[in-house]
mmCIF file of the N, C-alpha and C atoms, coordinates in Angstrom:
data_MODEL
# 
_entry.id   MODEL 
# 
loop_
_atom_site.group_PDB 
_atom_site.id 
_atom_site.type_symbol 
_atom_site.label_atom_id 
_atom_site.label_alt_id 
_atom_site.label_comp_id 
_atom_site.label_asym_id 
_atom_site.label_entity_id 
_atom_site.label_seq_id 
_atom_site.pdbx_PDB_ins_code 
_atom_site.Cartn_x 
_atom_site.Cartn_y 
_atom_site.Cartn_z 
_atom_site.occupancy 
_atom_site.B_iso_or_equiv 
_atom_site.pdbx_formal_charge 
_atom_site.auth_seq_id 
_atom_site.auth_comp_id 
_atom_site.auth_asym_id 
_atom_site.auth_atom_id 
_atom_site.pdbx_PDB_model_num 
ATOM 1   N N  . UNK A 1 1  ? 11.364  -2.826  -11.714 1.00 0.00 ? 1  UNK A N  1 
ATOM 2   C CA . UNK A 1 1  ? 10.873  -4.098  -12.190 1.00 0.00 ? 1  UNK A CA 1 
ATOM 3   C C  . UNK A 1 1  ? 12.030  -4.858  -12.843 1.00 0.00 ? 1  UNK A C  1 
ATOM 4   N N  . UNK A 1 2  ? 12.276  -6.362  -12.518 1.00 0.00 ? 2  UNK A N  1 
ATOM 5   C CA . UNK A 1 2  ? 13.656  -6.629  -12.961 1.00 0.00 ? 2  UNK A CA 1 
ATOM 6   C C  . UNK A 1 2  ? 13.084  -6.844  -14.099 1.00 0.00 ? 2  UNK A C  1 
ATOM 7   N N  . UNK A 1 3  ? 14.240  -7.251  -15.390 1.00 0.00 ? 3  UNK A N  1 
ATOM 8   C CA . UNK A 1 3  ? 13.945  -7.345  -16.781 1.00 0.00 ? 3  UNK A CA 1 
ATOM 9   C C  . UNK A 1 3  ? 13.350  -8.008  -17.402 1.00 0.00 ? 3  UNK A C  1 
ATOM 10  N N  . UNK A 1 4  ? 13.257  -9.981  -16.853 1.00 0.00 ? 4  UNK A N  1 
ATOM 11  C CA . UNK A 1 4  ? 12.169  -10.638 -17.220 1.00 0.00 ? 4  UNK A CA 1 
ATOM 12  C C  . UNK A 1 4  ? 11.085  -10.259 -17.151 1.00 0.00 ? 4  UNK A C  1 
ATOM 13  N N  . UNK A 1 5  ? 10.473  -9.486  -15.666 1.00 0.00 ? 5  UNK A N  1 
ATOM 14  C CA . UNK A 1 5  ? 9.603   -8.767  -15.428 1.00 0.00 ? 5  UNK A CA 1 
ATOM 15  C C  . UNK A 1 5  ? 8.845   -7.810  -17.032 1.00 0.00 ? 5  UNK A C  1 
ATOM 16  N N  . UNK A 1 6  ? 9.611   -6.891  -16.736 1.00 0.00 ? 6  UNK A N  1 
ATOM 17  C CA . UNK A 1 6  ? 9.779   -6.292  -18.279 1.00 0.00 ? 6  UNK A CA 1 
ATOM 18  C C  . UNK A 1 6  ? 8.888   -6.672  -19.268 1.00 0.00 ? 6  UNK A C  1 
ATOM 19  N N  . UNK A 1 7  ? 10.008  -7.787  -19.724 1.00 0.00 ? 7  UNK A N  1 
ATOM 20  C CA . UNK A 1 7  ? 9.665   -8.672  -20.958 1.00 0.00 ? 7  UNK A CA 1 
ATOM 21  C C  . UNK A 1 7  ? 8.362   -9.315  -20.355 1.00 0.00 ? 7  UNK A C  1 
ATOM 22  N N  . UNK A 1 8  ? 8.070   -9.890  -19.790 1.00 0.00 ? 8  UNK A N  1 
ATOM 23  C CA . UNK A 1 8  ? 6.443   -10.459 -19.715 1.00 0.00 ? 8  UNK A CA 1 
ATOM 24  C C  . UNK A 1 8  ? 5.606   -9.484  -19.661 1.00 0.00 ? 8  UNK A C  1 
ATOM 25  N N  . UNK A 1 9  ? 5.676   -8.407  -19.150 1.00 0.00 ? 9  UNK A N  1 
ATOM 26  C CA . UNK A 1 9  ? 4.609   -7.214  -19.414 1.00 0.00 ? 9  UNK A CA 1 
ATOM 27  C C  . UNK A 1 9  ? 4.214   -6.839  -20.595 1.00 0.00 ? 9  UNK A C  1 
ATOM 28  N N  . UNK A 1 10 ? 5.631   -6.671  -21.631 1.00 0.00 ? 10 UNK A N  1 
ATOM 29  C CA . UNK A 1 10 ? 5.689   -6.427  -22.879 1.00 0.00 ? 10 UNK A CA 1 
ATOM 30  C C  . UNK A 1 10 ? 5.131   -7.247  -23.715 1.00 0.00 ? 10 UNK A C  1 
ATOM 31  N N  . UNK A 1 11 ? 5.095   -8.580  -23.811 1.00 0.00 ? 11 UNK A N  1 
ATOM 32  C CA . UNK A 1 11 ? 4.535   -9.696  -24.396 1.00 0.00 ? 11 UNK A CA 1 
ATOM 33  C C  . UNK A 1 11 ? 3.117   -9.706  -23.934 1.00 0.00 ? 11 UNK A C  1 
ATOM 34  N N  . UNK A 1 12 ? 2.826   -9.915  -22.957 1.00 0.00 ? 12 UNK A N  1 
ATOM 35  C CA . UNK A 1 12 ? 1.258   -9.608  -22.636 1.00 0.00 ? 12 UNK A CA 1 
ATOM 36  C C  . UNK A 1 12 ? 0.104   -8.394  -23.385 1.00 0.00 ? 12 UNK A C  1 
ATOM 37  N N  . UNK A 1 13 ? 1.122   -7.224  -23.072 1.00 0.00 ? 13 UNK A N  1 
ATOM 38  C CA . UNK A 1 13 ? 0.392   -5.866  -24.249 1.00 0.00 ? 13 UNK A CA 1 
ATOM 39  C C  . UNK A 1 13 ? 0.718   -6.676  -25.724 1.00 0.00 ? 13 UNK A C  1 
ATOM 40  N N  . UNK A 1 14 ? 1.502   -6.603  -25.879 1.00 0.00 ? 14 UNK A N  1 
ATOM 41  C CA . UNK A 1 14 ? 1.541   -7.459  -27.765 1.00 0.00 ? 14 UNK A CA 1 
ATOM 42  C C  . UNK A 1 14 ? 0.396   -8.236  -28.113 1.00 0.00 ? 14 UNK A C  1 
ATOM 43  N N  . UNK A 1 15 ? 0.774   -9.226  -27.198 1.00 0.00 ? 15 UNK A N  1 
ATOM 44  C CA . UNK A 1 15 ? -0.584  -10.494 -27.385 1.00 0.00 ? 15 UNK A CA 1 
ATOM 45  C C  . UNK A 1 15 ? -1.965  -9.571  -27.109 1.00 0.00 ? 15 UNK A C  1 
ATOM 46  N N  . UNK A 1 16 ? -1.893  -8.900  -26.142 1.00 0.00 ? 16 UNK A N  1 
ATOM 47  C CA . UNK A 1 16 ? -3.457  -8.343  -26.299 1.00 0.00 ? 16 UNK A CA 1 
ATOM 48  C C  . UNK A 1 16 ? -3.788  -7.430  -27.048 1.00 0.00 ? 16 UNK A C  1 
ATOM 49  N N  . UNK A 1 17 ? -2.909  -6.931  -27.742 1.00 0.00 ? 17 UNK A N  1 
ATOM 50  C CA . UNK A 1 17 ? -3.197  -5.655  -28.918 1.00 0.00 ? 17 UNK A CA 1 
ATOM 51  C C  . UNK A 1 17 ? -3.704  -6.840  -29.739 1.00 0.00 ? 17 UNK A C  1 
ATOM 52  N N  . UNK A 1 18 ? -2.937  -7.523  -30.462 1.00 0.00 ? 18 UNK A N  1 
ATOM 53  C CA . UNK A 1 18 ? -3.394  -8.470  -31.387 1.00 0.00 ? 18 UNK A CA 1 
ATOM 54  C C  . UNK A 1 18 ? -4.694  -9.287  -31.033 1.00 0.00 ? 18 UNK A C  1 
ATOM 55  N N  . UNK A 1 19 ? -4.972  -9.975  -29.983 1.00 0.00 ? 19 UNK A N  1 
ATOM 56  C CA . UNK A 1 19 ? -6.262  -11.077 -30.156 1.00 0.00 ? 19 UNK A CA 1 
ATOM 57  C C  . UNK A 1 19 ? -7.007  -9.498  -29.836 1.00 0.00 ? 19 UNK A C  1 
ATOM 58  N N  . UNK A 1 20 ? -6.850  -8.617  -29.398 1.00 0.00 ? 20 UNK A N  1 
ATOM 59  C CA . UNK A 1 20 ? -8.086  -6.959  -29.120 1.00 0.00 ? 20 UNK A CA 1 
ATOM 60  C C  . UNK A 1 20 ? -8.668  -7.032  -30.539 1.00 0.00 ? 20 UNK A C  1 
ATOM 61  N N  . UNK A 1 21 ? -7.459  -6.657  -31.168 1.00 0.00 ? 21 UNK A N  1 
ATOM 62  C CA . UNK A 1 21 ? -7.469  -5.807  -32.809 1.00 0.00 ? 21 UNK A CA 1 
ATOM 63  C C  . UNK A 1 21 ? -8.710  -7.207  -33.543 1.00 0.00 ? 21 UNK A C  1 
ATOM 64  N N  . UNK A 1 22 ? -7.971  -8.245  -33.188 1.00 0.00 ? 22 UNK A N  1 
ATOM 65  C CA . UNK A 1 22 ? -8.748  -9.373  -34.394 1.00 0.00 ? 22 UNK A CA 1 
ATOM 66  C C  . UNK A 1 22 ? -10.379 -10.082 -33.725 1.00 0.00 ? 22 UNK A C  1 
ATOM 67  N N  . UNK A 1 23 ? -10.032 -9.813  -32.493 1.00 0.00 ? 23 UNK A N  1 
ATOM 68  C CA . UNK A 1 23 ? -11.706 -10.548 -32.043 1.00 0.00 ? 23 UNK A CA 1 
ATOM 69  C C  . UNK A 1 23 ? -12.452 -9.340  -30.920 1.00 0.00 ? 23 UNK A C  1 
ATOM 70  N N  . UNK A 1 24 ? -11.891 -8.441  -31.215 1.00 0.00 ? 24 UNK A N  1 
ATOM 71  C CA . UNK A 1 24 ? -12.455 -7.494  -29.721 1.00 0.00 ? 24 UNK A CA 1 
ATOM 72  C C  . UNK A 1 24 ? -12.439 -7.651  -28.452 1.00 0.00 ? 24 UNK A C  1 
ATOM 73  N N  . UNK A 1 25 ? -12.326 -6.505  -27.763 1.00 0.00 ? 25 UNK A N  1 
ATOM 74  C CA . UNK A 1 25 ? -11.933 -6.370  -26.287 1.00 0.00 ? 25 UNK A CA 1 
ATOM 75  C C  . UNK A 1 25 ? -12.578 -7.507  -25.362 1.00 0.00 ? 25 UNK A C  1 
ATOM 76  N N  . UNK A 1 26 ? -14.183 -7.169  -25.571 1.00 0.00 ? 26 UNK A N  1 
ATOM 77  C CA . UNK A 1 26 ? -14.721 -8.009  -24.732 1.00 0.00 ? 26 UNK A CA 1 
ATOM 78  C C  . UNK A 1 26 ? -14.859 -9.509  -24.930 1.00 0.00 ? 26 UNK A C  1 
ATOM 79  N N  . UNK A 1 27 ? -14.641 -9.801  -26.550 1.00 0.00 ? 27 UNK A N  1 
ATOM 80  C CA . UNK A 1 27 ? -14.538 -11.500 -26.637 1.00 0.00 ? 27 UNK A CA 1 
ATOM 81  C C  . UNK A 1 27 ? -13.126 -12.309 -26.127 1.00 0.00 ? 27 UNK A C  1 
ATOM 82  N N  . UNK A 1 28 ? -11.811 -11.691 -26.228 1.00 0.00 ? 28 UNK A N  1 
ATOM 83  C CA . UNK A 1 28 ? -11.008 -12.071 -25.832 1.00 0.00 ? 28 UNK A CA 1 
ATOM 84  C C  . UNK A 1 28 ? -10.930 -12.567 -24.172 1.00 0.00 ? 28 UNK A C  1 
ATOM 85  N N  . UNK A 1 29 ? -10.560 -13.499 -23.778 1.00 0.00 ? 29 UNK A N  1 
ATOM 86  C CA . UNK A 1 29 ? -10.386 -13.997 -22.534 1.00 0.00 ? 29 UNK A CA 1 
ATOM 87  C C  . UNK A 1 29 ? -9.180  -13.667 -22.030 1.00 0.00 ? 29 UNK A C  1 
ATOM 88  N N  . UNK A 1 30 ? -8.923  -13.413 -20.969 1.00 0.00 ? 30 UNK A N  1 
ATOM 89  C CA . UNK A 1 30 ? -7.415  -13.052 -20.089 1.00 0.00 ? 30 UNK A CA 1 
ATOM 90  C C  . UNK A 1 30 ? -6.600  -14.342 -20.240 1.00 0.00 ? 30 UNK A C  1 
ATOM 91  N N  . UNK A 1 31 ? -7.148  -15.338 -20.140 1.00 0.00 ? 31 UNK A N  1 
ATOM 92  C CA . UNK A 1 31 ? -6.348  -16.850 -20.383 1.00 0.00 ? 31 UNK A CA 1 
ATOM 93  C C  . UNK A 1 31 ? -6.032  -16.697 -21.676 1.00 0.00 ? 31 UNK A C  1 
ATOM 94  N N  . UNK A 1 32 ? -6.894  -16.424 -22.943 1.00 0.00 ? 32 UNK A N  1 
ATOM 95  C CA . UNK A 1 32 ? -6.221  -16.474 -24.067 1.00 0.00 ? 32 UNK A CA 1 
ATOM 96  C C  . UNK A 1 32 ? -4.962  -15.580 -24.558 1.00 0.00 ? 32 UNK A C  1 
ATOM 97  N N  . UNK A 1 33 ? -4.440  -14.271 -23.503 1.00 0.00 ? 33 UNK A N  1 
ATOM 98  C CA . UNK A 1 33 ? -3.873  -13.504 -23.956 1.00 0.00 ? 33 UNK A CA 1 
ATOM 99  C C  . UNK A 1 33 ? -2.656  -14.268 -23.172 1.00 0.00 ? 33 UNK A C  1 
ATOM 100 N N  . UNK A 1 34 ? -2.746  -14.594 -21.783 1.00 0.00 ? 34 UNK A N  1 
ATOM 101 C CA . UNK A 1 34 ? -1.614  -15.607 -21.365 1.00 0.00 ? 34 UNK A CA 1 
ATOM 102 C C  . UNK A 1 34 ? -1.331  -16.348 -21.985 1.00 0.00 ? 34 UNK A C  1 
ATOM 103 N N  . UNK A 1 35 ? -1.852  -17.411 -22.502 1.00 0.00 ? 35 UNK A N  1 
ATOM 104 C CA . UNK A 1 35 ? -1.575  -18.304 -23.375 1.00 0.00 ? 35 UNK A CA 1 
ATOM 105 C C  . UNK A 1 35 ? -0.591  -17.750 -24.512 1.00 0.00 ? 35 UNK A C  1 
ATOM 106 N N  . UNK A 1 36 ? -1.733  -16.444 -25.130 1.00 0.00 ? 36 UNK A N  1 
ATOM 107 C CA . UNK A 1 36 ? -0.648  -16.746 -26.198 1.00 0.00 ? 36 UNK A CA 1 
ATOM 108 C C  . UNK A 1 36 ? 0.611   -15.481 -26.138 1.00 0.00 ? 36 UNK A C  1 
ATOM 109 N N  . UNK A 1 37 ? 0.855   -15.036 -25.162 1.00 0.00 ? 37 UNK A N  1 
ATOM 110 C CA . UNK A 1 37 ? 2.069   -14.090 -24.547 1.00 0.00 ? 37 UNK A CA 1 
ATOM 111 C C  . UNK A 1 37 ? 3.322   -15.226 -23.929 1.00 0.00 ? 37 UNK A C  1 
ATOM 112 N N  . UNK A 1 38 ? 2.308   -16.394 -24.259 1.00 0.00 ? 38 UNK A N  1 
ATOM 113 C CA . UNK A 1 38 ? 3.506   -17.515 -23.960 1.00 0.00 ? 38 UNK A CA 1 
ATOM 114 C C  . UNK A 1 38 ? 3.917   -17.987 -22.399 1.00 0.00 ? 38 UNK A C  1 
ATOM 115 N N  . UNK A 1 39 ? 2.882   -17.414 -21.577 1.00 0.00 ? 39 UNK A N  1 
ATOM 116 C CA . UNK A 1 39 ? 3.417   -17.419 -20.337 1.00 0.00 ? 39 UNK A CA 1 
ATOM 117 C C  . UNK A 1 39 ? 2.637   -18.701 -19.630 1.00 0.00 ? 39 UNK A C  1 
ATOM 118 N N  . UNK A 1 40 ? 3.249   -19.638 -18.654 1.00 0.00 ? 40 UNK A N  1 
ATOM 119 C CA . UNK A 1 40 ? 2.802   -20.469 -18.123 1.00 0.00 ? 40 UNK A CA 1 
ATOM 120 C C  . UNK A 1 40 ? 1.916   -20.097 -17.499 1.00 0.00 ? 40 UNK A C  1 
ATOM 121 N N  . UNK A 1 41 ? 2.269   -19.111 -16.167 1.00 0.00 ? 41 UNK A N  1 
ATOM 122 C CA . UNK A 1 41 ? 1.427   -18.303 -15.099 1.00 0.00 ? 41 UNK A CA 1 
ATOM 123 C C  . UNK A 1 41 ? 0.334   -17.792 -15.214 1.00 0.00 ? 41 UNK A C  1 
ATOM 124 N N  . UNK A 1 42 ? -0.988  -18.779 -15.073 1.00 0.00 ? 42 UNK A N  1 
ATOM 125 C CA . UNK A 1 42 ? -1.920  -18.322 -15.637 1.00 0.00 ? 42 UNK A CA 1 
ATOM 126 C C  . UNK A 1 42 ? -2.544  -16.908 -14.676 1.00 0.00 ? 42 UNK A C  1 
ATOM 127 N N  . UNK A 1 43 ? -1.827  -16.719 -13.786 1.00 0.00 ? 43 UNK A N  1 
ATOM 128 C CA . UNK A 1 43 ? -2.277  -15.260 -13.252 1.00 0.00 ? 43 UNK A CA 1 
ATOM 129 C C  . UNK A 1 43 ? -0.954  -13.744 -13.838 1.00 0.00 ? 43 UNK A C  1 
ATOM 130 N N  . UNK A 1 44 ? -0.565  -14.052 -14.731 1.00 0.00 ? 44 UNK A N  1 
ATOM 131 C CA . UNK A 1 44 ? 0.719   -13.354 -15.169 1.00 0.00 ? 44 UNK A CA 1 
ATOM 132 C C  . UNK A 1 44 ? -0.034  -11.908 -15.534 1.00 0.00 ? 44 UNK A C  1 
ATOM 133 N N  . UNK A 1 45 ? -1.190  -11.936 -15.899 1.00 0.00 ? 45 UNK A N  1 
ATOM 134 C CA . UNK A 1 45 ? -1.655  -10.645 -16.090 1.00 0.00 ? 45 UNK A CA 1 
ATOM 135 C C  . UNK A 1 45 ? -2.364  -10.311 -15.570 1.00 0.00 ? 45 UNK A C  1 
ATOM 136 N N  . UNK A 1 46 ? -3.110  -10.501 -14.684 1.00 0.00 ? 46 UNK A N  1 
ATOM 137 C CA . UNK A 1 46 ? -3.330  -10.202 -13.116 1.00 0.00 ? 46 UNK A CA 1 
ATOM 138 C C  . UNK A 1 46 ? -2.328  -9.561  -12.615 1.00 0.00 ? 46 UNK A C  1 
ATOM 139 N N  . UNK A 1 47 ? -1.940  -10.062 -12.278 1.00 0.00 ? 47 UNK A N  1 
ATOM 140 C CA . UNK A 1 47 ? -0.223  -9.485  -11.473 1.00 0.00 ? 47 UNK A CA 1 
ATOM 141 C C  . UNK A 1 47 ? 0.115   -8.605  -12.247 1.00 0.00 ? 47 UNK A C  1 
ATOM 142 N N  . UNK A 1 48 ? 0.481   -7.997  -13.336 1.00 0.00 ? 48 UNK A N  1 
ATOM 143 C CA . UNK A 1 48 ? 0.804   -7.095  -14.274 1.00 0.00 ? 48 UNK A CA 1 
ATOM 144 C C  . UNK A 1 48 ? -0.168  -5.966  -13.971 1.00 0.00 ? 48 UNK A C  1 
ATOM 145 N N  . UNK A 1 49 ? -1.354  -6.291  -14.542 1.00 0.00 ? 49 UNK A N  1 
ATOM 146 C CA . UNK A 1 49 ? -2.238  -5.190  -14.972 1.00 0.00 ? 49 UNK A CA 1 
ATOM 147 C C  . UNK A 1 49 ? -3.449  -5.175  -13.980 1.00 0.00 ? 49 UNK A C  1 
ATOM 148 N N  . UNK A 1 50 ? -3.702  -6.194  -13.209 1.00 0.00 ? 50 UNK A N  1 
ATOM 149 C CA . UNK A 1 50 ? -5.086  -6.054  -12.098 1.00 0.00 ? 50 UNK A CA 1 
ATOM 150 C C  . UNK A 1 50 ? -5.973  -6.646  -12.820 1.00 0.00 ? 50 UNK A C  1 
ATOM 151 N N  . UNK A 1 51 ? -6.412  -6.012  -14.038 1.00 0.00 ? 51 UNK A N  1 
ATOM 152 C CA . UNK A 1 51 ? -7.589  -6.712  -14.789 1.00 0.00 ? 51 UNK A CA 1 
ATOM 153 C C  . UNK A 1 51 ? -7.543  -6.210  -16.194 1.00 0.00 ? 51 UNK A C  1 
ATOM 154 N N  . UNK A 1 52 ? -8.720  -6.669  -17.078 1.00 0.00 ? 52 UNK A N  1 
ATOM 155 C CA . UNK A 1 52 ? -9.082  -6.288  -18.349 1.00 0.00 ? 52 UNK A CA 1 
ATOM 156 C C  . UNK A 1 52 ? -8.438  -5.168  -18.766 1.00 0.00 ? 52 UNK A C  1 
ATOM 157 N N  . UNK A 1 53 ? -9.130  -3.815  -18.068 1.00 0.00 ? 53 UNK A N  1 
ATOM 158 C CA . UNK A 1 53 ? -9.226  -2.491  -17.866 1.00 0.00 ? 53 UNK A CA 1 
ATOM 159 C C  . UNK A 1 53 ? -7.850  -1.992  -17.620 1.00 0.00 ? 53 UNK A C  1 
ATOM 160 N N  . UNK A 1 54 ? -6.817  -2.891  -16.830 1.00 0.00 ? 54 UNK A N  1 
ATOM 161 C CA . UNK A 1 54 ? -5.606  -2.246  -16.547 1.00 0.00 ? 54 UNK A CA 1 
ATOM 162 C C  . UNK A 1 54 ? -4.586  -2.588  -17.940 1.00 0.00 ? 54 UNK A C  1 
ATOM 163 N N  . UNK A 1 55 ? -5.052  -4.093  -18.667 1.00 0.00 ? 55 UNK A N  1 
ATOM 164 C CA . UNK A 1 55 ? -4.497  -4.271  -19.722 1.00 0.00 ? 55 UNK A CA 1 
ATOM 165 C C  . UNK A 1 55 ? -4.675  -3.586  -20.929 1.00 0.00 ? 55 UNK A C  1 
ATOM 166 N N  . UNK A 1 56 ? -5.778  -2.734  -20.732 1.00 0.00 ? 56 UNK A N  1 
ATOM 167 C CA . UNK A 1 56 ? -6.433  -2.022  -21.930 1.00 0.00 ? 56 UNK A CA 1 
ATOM 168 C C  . UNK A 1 56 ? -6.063  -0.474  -21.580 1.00 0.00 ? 56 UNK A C  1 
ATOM 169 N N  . UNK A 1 57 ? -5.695  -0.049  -20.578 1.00 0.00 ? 57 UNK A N  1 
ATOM 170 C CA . UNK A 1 57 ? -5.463  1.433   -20.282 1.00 0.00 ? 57 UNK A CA 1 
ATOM 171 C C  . UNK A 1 57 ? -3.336  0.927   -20.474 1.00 0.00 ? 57 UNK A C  1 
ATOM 172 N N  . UNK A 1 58 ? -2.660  0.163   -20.592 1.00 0.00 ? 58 UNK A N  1 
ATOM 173 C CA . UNK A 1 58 ? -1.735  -0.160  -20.680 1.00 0.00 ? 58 UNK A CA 1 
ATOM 174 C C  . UNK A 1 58 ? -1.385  -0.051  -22.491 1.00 0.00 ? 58 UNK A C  1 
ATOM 175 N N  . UNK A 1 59 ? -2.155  -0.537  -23.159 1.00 0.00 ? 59 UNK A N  1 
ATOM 176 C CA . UNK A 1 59 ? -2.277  -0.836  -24.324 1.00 0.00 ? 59 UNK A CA 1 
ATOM 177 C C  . UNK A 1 59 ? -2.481  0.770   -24.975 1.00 0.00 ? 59 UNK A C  1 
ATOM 178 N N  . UNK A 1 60 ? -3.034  1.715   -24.417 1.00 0.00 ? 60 UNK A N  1 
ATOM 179 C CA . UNK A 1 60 ? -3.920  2.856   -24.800 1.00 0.00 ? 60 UNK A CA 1 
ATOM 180 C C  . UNK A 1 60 ? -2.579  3.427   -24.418 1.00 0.00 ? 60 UNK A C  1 
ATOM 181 N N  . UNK A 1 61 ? -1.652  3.370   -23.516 1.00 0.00 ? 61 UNK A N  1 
ATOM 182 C CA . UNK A 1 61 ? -0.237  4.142   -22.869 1.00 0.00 ? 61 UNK A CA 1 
ATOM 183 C C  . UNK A 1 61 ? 0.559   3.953   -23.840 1.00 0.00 ? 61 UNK A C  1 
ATOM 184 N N  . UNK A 1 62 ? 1.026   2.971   -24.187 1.00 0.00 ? 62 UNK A N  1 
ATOM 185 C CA . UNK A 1 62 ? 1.922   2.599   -25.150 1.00 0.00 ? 62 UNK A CA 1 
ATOM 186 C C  . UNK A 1 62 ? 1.923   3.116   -26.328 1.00 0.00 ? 62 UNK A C  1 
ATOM 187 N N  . UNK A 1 63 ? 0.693   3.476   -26.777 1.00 0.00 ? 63 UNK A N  1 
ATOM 188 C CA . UNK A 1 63 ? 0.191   4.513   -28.091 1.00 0.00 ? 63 UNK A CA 1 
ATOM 189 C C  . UNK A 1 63 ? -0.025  6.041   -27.992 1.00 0.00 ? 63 UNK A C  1 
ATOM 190 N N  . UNK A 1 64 ? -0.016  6.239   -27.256 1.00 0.00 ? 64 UNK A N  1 
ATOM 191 C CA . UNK A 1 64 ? -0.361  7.693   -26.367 1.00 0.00 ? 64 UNK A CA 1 
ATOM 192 C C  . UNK A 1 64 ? 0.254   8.698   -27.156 1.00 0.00 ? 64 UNK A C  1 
ATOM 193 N N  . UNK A 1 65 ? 1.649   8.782   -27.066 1.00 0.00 ? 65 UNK A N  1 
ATOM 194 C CA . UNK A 1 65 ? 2.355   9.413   -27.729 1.00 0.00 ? 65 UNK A CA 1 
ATOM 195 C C  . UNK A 1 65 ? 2.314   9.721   -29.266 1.00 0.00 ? 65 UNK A C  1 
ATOM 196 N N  . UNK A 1 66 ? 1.931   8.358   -29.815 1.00 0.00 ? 66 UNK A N  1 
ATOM 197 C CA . UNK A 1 66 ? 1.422   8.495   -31.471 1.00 0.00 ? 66 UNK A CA 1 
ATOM 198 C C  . UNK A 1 66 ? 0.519   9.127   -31.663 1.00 0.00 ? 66 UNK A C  1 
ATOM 199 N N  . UNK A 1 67 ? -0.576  9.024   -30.946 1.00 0.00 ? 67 UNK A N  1 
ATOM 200 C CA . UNK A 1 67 ? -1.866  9.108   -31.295 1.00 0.00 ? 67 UNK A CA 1 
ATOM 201 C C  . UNK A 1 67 ? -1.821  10.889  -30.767 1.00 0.00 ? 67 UNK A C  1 
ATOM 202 N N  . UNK A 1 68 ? -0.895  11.327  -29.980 1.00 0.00 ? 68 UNK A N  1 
ATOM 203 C CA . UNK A 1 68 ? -1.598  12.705  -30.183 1.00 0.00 ? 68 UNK A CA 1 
ATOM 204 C C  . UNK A 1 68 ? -0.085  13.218  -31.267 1.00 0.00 ? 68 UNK A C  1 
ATOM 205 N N  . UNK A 1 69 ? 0.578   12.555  -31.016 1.00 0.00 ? 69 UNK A N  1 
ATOM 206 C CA . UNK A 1 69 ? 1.558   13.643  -32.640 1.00 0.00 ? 69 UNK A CA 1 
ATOM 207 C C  . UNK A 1 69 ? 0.325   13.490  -33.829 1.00 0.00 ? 69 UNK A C  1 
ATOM 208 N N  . UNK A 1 70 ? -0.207  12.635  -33.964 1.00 0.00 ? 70 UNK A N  1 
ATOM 209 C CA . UNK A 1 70 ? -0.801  12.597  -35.296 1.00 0.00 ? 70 UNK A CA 1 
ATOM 210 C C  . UNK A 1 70 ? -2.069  13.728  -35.106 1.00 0.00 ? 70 UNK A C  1 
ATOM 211 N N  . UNK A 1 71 ? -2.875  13.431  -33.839 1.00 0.00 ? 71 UNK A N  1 
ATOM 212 C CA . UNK A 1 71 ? -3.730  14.363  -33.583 1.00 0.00 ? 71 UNK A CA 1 
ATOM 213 C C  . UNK A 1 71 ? -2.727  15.613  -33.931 1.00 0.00 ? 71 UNK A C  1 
ATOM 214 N N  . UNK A 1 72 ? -1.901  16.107  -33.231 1.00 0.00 ? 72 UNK A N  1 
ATOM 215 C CA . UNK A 1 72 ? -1.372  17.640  -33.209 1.00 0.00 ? 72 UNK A CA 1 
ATOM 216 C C  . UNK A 1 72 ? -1.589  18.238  -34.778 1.00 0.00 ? 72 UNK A C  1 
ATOM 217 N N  . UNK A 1 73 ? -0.784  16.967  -35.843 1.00 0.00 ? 73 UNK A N  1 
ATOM 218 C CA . UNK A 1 73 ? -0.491  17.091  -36.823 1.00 0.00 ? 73 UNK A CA 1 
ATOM 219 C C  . UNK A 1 73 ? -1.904  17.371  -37.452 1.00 0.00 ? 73 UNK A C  1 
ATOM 220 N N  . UNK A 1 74 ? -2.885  16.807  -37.397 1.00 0.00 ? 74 UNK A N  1 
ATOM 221 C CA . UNK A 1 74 ? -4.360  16.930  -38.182 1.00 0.00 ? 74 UNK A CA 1 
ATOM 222 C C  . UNK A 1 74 ? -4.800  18.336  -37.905 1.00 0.00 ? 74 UNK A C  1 
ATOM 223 N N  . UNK A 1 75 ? -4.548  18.673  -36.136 1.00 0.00 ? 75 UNK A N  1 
ATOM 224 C CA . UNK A 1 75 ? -4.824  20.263  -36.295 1.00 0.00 ? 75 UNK A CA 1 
ATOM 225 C C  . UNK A 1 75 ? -3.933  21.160  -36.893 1.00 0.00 ? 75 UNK A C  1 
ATOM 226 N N  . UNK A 1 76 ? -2.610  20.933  -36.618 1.00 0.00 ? 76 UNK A N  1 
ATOM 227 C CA . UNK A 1 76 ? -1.596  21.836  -37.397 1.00 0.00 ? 76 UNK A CA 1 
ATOM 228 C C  . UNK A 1 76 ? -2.205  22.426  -38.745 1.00 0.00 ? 76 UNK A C  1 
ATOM 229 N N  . UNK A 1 77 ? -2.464  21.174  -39.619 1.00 0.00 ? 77 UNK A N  1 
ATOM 230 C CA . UNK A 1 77 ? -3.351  21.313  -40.677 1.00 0.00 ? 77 UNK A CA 1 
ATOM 231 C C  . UNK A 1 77 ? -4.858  22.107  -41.475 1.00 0.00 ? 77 UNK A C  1 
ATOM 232 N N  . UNK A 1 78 ? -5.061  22.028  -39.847 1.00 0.00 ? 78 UNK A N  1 
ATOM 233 C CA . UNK A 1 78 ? -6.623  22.783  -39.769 1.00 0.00 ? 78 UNK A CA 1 
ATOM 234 C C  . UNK A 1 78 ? -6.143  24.155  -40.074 1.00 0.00 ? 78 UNK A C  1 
# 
């Protein structure tokens, strides 16, 4: 994927972690996350992710790694 590439993928997960986190999955609109990822292309996350579901299993990847060190760590504990 060349690097602009990249960078618009990256901005798209950002913007949708944030309008996710503050208005929820299902109220947020795909236009509003373009919009505010800054991208003209109003199919930019389409093309990225396919749909909702691909932006939200994208979002869930990016954390993946945290979320089970911390899990490991809670059982370590146990």
């Amino acid at each position: 994927m060349p690097r602009d590439s990249e960078e618009t993928r990256a901005r798209l997960i950002r913007a949708g972690e944030r309008l996710f986190a503050a208005n929820g999955i299902e109220v947020v609109s795909l236009r509003e996350i373009t919009r505010a990822a800054g991208q003209r292309n109003a199919t930019a996350l389409q093309y990225h992710f396919g749909d909702r579901q691909g932006l939200v299993r994208a979002i869930l990847a990016r954390h993946s790694t945290d979320v089970e060190a911390e899990r490991h760590g809670m059982l370590d504990e146990l």
